[in-house]
C-alpha positions as CSV (number, residue, x, y, z in Angstrom):
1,X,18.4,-13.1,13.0
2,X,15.8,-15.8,13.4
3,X,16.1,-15.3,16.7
4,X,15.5,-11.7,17.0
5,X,12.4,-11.9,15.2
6,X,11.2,-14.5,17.0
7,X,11.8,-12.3,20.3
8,X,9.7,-9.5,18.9
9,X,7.0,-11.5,17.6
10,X,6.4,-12.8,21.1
11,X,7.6,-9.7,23.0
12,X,5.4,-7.0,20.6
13,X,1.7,-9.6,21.2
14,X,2.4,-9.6,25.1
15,X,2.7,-5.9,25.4
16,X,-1.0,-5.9,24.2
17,X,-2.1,-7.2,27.4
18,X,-3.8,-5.8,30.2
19,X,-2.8,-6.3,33.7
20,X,-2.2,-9.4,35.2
21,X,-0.2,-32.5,30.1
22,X,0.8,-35.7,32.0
23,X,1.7,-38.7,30.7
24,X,-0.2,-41.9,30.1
25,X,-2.2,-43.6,32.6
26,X,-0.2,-45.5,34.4
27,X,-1.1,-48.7,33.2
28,X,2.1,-50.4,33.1
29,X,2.6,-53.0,36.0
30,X,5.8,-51.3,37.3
31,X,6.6,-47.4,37.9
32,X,9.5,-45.6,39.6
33,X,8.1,-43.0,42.5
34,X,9.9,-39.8,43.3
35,X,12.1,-41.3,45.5
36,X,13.5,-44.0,42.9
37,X,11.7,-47.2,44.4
38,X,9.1,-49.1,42.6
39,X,5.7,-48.9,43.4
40,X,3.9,-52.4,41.5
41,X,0.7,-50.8,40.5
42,X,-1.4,-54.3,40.3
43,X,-0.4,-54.9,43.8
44,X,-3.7,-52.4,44.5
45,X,-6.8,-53.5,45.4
46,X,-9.8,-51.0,45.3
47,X,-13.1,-50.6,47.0
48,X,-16.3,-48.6,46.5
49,X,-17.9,-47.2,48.8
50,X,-20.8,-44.9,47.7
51,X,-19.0,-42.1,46.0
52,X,-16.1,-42.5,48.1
53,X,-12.9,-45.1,47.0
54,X,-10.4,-46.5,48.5
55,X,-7.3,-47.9,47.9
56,X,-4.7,-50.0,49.4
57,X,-1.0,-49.4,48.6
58,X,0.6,-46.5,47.5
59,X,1.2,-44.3,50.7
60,X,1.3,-46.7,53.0
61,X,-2.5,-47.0,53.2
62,X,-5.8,-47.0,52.2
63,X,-5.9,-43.8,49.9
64,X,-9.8,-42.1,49.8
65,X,-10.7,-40.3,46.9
66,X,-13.7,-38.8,45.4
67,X,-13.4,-36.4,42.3
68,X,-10.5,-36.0,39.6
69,X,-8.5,-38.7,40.9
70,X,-8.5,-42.2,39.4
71,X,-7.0,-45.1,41.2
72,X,-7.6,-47.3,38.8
73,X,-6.5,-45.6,35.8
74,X,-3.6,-44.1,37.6
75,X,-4.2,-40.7,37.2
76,X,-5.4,-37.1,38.5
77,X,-6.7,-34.7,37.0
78,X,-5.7,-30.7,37.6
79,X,-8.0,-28.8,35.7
80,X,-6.6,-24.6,34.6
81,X,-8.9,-22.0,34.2
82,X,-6.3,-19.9,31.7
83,X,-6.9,-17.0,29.5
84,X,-5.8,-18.6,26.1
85,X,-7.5,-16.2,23.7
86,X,-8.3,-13.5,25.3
87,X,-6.1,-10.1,26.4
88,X,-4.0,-12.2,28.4
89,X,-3.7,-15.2,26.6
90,X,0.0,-14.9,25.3
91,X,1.2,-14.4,28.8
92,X,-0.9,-17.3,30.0
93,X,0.0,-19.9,27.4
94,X,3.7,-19.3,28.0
95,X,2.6,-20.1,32.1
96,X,0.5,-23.3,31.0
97,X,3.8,-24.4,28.8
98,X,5.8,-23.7,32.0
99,X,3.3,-26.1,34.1
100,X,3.1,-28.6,31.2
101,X,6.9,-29.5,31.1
102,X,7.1,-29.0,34.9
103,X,4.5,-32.1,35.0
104,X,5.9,-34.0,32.0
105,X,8.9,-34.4,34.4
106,X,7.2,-35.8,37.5
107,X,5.2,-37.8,35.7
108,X,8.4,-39.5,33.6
109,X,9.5,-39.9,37.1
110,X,6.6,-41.5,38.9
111,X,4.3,-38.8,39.0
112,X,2.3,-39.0,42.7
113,X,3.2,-42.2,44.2
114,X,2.7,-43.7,40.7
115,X,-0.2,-42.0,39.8
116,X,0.1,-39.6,36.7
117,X,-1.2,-36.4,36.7
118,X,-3.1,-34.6,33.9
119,X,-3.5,-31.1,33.3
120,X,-6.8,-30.7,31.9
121,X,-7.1,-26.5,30.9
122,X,-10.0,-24.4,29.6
123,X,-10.0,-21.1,27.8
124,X,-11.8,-18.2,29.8
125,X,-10.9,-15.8,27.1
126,X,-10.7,-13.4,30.3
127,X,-13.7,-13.0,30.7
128,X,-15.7,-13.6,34.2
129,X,-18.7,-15.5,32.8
130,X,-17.0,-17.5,30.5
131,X,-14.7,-18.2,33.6
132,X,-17.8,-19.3,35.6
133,X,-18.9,-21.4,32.6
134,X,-15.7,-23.0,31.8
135,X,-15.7,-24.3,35.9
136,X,-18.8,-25.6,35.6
137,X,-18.2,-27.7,32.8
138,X,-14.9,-29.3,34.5
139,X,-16.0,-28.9,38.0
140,X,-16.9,-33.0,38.3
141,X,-13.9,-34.1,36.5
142,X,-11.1,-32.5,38.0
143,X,-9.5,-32.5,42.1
144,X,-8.2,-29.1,42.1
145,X,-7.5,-26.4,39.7
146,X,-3.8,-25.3,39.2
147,X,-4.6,-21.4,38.2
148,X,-7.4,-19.5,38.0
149,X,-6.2,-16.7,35.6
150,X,-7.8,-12.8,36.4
151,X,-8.8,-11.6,40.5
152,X,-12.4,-10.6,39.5
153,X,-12.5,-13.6,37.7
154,X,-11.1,-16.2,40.5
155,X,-13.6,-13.9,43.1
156,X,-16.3,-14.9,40.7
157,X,-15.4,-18.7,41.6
158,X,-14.6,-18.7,44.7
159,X,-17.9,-19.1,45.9
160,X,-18.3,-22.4,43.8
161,X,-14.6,-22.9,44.9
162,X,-15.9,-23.2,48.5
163,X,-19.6,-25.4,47.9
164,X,-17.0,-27.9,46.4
165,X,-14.0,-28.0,48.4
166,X,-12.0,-26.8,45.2
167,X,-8.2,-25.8,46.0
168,X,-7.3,-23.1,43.8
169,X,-4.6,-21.1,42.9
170,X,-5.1,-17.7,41.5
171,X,-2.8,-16.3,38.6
172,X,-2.2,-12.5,40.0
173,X,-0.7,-11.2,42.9
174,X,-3.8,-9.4,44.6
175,X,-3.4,-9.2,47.8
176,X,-6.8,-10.4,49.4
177,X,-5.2,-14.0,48.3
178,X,-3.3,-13.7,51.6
179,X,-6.3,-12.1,53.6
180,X,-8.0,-15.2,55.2
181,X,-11.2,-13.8,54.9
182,X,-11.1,-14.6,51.3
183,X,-8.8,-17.3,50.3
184,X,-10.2,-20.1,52.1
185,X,-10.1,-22.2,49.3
186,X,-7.0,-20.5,47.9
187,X,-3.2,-20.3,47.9
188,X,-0.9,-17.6,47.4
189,X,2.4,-16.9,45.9
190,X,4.8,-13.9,45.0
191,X,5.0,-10.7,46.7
192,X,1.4,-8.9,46.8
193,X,1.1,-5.8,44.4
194,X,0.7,-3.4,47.3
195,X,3.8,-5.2,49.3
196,X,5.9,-5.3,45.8
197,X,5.5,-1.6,45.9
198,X,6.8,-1.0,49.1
199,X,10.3,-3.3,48.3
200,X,10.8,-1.0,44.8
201,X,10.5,2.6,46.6
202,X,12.6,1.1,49.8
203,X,15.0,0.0,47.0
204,X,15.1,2.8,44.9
205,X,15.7,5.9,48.1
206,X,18.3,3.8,49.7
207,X,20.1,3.7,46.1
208,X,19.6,7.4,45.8
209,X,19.6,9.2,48.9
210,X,18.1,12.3,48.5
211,X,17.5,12.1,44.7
212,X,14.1,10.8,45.7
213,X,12.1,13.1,47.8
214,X,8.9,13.9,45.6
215,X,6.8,11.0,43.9
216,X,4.0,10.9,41.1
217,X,1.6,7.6,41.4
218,X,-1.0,6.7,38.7
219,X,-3.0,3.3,38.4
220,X,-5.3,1.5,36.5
221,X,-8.7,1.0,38.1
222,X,-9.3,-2.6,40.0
223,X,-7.4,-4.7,42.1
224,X,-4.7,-5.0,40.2
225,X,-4.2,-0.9,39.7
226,X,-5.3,0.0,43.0
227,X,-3.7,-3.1,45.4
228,X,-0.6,-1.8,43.7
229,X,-1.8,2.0,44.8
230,X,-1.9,1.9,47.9
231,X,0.7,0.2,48.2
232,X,2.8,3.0,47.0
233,X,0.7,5.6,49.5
234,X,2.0,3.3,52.1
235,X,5.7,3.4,51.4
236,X,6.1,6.9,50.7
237,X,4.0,7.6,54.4
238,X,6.6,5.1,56.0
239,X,9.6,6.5,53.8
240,X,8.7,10.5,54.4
241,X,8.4,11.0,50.9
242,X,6.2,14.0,49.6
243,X,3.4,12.8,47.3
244,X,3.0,15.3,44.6
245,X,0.7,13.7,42.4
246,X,-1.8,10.7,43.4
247,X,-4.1,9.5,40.7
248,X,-5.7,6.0,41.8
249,X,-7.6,4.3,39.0
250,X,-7.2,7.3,36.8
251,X,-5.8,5.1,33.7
252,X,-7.8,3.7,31.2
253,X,-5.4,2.0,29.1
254,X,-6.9,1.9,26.2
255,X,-8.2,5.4,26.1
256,X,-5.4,7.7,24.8
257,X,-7.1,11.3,26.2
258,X,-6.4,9.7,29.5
259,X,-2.6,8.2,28.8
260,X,-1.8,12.1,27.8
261,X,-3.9,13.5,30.9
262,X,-1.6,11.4,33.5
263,X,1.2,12.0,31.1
264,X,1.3,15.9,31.3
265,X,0.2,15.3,35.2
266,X,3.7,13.5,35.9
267,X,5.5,15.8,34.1
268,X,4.3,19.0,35.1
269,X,4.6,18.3,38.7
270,X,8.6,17.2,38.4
271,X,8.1,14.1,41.0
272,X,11.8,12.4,41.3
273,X,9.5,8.8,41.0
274,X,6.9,8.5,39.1
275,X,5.2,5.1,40.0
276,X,3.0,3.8,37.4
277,X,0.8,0.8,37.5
278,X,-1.0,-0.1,34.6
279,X,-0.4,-2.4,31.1
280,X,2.9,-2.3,29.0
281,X,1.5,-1.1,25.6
282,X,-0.1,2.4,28.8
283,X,3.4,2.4,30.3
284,X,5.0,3.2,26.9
285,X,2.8,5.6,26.0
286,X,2.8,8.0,29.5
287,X,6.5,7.6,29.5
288,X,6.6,8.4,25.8
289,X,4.6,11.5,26.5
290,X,6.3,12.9,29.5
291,X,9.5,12.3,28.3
292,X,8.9,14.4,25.2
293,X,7.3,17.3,27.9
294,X,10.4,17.1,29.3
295,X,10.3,15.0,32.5
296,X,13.7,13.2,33.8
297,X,12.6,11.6,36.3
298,X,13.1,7.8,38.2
299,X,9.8,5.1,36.9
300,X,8.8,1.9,37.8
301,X,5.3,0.3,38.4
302,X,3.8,-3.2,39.1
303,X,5.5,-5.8,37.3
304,X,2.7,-6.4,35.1
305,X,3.4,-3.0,33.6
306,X,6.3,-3.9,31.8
307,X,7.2,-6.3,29.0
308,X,10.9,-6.6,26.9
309,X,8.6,-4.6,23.3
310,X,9.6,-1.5,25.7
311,X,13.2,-2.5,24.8
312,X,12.9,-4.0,21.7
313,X,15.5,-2.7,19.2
314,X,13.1,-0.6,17.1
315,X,11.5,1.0,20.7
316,X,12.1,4.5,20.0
317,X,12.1,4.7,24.1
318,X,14.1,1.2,24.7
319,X,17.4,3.4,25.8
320,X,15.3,6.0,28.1
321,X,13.1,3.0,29.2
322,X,16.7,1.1,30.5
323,X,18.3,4.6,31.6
324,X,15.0,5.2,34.0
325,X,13.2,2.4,35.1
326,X,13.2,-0.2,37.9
327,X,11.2,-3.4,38.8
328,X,10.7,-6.2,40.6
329,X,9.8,-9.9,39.9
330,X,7.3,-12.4,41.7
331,X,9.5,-14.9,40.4
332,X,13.1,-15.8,39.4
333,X,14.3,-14.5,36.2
334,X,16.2,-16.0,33.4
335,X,19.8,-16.0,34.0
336,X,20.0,-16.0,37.4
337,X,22.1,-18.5,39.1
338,X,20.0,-20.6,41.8
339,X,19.6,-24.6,41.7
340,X,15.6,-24.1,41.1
341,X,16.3,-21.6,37.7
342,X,18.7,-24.1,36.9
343,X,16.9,-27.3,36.9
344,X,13.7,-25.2,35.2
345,X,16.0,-23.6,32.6
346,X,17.4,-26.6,31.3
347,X,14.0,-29.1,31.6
348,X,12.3,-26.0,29.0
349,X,15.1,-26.3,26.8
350,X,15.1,-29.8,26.7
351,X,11.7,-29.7,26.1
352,X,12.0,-28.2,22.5
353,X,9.1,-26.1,23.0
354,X,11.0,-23.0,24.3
355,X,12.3,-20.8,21.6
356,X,13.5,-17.9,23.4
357,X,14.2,-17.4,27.2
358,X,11.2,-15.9,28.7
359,X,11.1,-15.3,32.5
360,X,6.8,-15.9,33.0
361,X,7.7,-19.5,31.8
362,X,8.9,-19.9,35.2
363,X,5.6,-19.6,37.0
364,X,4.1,-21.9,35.3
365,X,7.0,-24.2,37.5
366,X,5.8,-22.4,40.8
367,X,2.1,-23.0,40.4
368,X,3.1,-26.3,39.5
369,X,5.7,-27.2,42.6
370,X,2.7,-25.5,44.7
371,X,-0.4,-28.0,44.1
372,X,3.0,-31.0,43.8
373,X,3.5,-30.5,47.6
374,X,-0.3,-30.3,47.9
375,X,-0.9,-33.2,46.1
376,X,2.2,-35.5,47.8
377,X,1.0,-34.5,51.3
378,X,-2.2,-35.6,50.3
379,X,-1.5,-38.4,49.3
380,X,1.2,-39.2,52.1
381,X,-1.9,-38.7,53.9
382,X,-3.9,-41.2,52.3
383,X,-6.7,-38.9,51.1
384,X,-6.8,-37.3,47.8
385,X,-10.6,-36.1,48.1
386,X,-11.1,-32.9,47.4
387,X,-11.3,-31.8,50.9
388,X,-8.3,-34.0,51.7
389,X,-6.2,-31.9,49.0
390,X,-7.5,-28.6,50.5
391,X,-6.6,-29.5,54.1
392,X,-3.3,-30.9,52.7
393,X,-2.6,-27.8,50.7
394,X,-3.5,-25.3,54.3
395,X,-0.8,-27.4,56.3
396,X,1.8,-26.8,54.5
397,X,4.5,-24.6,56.7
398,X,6.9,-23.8,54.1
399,X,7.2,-24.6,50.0
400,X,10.9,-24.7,48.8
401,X,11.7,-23.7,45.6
402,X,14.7,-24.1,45.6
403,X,15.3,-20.5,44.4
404,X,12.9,-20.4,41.6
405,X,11.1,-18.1,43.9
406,X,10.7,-16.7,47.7
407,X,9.6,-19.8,49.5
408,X,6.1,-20.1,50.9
409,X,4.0,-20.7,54.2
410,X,0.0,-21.5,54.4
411,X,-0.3,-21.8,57.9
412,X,-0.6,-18.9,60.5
413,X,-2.1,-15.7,60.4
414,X,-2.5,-13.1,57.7
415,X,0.9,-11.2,58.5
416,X,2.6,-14.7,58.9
417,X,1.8,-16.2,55.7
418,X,1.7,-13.0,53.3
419,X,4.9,-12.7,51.0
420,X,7.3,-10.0,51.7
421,X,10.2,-10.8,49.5
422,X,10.7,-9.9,45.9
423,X,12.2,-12.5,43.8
424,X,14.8,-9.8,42.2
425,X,14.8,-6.2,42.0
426,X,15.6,-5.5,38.4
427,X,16.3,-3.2,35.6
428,X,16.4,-3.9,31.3
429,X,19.0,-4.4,29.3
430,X,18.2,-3.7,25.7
431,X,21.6,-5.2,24.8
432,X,21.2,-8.4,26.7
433,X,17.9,-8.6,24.9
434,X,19.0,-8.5,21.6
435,X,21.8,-11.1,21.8
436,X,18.6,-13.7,21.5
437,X,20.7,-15.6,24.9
438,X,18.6,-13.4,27.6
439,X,15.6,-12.1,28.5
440,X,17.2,-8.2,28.7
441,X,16.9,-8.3,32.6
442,X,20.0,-7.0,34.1
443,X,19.4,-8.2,38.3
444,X,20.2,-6.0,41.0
445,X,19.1,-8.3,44.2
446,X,17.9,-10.9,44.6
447,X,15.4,-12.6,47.2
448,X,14.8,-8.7,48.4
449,X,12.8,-7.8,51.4
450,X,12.8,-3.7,52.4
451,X,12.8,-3.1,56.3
452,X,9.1,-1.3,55.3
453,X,8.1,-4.6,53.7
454,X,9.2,-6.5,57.0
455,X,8.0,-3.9,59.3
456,X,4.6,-3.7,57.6
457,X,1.7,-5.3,59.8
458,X,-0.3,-7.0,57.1
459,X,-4.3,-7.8,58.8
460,X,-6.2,-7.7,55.7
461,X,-5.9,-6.8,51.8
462,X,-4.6,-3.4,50.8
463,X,-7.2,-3.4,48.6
464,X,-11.1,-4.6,48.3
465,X,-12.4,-5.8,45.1
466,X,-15.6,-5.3,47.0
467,X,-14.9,-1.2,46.8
């Protein structure tokens, strides 16, 4: 039973949120690189020049480097701008513990050409000037930052990002991080809000036929709410499906006159889908509400929306919510049988630090394997400045995960880079969850991309966070 309570102990604090280190330092004489040789670490010389350093070895090369990176000591530094107090904080620490043991590994296995790398986070209680503060006090210490938790907050940033020649990668799935007018400092990774939207209703009308001809959409306000919007206007345009109630940014989420407002909306107007974007603890609520007014309806919603307290065994709604509700997933979910889940599944149970299988801990591992290719190809380049990271990062043509998640591409234009494929469509499994051996997530496809996803021509963001 110790199990079950620990589920709901973690499972009841994350649906309160709103939404969306390495080892030593490398001063032993020998180390084993990724590829299993030896790379003699005194064998280095090192030079100064100005601000700049150099050294020979390593890559084949002289290696430049200028901030966060440490020939001498052996290391470099990856600093994480992470909510770990604030609203989003017990999402975001399970991520960081995800990136942590994903490190641990390379780094017990010769890290970057046998140079160790340290994860050096800050707490931005998500809050965008804390988040501005907390970068300026690691800015000269660290080469790139491995997640910038919050889209306001990372747009906050990003101008800093840019002035230093920062790689970042955001934590959320806006997507202006695949709109090259933003992101020039930036990666991307996961299918977009607005593009995730389009995969679930192409999912859920070829599954049903007819059943779906009507739909009722609702969002919170911001990117996150309104990316995942019109997202939804989009696929019931290319789908030929009757919007019959269309309520963008009308949820506040913590405001309970407005839960029962879109509540009795969706319910009164009999939509076959009602798409709902918003937090888990809001979802509950306007599906508690409607389903009490009667409404029998089809629901999903950004994947944000949901979290396994909707299931837990004393949810009054945990049967209705499994009976009537779809998703989709940015990234691979517990369970599922790929080489990359695998390989993460077992390194987080080995690592005695995961008590209960939860999915998120796997993008942690995908932020991670992102700024690794980054970081190799820099240093296969011989130049782990800054700038060098960055232009290593923007040439990479594909990043294979190995099925931990849809691979990715950062070179090409907009609608060649953006991601299109879900990582799995989904639905829970109350059951499943309370065996303590799953994370209640019962897969229906995997690696999913809807011909409306594909066919979608992708110029810009769905969405500004300018207005």
């Amino acid at each position: 039973m110790k199990a079950k309570s620990k589920w709901l102990a973690i499972f009841l604090v994350l649906g309160l949120v709103l939404a969306a280190c390495g080892g030593d330092g490398g001063g032993s004489d020998e180390t084993t690189t990724t590829d299993g040789s030896t790379d003699t670490t005194e064998d280095m010389t090192t030079t100064t020049e100005g601000d700049m350093t150099s050294t020979t070895g390593g890559g084949g090369g002289d290696i430049a480097t200028d901030v966060g990176v440490d020939l001498e000591a052996g290391t470099i530094t990856v600093g994480l701008l992470s909510d770990l107090s604030g609203v989003f904080s017990s999402l975001v620490q399970v991520i960081v513990t995800g990136q942590e043991v994903y490190w641990e590994q390379v780094n017990a296995n010769g890290g970057i050409g046998g140079l160790q790398v340290e994860l050096l986070p800050v707490d931005t209680v998500y809050d965008i000037p804390t988040t501005v503060q907390r970068y300026e006090e690691i800015r000269d210490e660290v080469v790139a930052i491995g997640h910038s938790t919050g889209s306001p907050h990372t747009v906050a940033v990003n101008e800093m990002f840019q002035e230093d020649g920062m790689l970042a990668i955001p934590l959320t799935w806006y997507s202006g991080w695949s709109d090259d007018s933003i992101n020039a400092n930036l990666l991307h990774h996961g299918v977009p809000y607005c593009l995730e939207a389009m995969n679930i209703f192409g999912y859920l009308t070829d599954q049903m036929g007819d059943e779906i001809s009507t739909v009722a959409i609702a969002s919170n306000p911001g990117d996150y709410g309104l990316d995942s919007h019109n997202g939804a206007l989009a696929a019931a345009e290319a789908l030929g499906l009757e919007v019959v109630y269309d309520e963008p940014g009308s949820i506040n989420a913590t405001d309970e006159a407005t839960l029962t407002e879109v509540a009795n909306g969706i319910a009164s107007s009999g939509a076959d889908l009602a798409f709902v974007t918003t937090s888990p603890g809001a979802f509950g609520a306007i599906f508690g509400q409607a389903l009490a007014a009667g409404y029998q309806g089809v629901w999903s919603g950004a994947g944000p929306s949901y979290n396994p307290a909707l299931i837990a065994p004393d949810s009054p709604i945990a049967d209705a919510i499994a009976a009537s509700t779809y998703w989709s997933a940015y990234y691979g979910l517990w369970g599922m049988d790929t080489p990359g889940i695998d390989e993460a599944t077992q390194l987080l149970m080995d690592s005695g630090r995961v008590d209960v299988p939860v999915s998120a801990y796997f993008e942690g591992f995908v932020e991670a394997q992102i700024m690794h290719a980054a970081l190799q190809q820099a240093y296969d380049n011989g130049d782990m400045t800054r700038a060098g990271v960055l232009a290593a990062a923007k040439s990479l043509e594909e990043v294979d995960f190995n099925g931990l998640a849809p691979n990715e591409t950062y070179v090409g234009a907009n609608n060649d880079q953006v991601q299109r494929a879900s990582a799995a469509i989904w639905r829970p499994d109350p059951e499943a969850l309370a065996s303590g051996e799953s994370a209640g997530e019962e897969v229906l496809e995997t690696n999913y991309t809807h011909p409306i996803t594909e066919a979608y021509e992708f110029s810009e963001t769905c969405y500004s966070l300018e207005g």
